[in-house]
C-alpha positions in Angstrom: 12.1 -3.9 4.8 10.0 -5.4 2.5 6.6 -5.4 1.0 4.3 -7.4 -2.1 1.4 -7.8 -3.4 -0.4 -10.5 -2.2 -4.2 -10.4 -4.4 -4.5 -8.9 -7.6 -4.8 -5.0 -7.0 -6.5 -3.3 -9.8 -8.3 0.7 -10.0 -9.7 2.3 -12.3 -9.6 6.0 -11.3 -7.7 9.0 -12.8 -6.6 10.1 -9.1 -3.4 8.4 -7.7 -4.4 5.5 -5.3 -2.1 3.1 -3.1 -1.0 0.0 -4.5 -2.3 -2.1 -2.0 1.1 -4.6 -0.4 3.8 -1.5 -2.2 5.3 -0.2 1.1 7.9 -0.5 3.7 8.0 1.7 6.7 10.5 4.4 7.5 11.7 5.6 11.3 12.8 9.1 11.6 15.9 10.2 10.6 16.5 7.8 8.1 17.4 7.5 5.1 16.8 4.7 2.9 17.5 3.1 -1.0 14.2 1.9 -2.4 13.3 -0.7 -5.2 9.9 -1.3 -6.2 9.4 -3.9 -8.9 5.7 -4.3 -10.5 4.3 -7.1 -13.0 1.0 -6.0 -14.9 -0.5 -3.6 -17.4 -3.7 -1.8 -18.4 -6.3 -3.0 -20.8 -6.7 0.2 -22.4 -4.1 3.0 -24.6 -5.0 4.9 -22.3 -2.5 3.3 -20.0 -1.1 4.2 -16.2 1.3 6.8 -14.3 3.2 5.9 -11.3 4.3 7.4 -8.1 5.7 7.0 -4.3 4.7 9.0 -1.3 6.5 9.5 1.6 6.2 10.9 5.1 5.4 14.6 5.5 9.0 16.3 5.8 11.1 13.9 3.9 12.4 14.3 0.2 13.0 11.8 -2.3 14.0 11.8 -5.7 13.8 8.4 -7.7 13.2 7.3 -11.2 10.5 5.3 -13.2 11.3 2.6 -16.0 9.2 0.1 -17.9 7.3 -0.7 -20.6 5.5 1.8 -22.6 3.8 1.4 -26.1 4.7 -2.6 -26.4 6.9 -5.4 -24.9 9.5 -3.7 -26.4 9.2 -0.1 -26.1 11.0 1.3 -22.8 10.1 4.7 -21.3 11.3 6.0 -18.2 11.0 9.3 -15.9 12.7 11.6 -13.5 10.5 12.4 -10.3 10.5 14.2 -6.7 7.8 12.3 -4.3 4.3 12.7 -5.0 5.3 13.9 -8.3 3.0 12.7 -11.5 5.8 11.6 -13.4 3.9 12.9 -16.8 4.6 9.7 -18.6 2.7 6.8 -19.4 3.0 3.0 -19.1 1.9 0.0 -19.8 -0.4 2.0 -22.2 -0.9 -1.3 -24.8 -3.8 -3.0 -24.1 -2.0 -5.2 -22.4 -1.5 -7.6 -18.3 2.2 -8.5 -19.2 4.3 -5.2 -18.7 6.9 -4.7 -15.9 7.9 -1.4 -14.2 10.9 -0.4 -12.1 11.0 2.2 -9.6 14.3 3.2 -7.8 15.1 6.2 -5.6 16.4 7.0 -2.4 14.3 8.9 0.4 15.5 10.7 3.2 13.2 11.2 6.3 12.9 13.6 8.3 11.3 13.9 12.0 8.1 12.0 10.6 7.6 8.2 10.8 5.3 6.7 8.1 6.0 4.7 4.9 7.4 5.1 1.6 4.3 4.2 -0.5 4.1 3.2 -4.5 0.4 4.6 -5.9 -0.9 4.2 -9.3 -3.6 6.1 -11.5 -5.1 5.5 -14.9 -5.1 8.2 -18.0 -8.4 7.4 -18.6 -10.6 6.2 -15.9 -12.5 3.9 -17.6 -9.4 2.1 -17.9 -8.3 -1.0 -15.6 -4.7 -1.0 -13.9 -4.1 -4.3 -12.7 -0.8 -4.9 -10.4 0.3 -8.6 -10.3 0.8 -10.5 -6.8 4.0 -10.6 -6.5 5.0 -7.4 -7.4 7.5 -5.9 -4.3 9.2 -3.1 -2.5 12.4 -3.4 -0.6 13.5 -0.6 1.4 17.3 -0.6 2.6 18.3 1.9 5.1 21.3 3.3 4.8 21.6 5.4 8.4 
């Protein structure tokens, strides 16, 4: 399963929203490996925090990696769904950053989607996600 972004998708709220194109459905019962991969940045310090939802009754765990503080700084985090991850990207004034998200989710009686949502540290701050950023979704039962 597979989702992108197909228009520039920017917010500039402190609250987590969806990314809009950043999600692949998941059936009851199944359990499923998930890689998101966004292109993009913030034009502010202030910078972004990343998440993914999922249906009401599954668990996840998964991991966030990309860009902090400059090209070249690398920061990542440890998260359970819905989770703030409590660490900051693409906080460098900049659109050229990349972020990796990888985890594996598994459902429970509740269809719905695995869903990738951003928020900004400071919300007069822009997050811009590039087209072409994706999700893949593999299920593994």
């Amino acid at each position: 399963r597979y989702g992108r972004v197909t228009s520039i998708s920017t917010g500039t709220g402190t609250a987590f929203a969806d990314v809009t194109g950043l999600s692949v459905g998941i059936s009851p019962n199944e359990i499923m490996q998930v890689h998101a991969h966004l292109m993009g940045g913030c034009n502010g310090t202030g910078g972004s925090r990343f998440t993914m939802t999922v249906p009401i009754g599954a668990t996840a765990n998964f991991y966030v990696a990309g860009n902090g503080a400059s090209a070249t700084a690398y920061t990542m985090a440890i998260c359970t769904a819905g989770q703030d991850t409590g660490v900051t990207f693409w906080n460098a004034n900049s659109t050229v950053r990349f972020l990796e998200m990888h985890g594996m989710v598994v459902n429970g009686t509740n269809s719905g989607t695995v869903q990738v949502r951003r928020r900004n540290v400071v919300g007069t701050f822009i997050t811009t996600v590039s087209v072409n950023s994706h999700i893949n979704g593999m299920v593994t039962s």
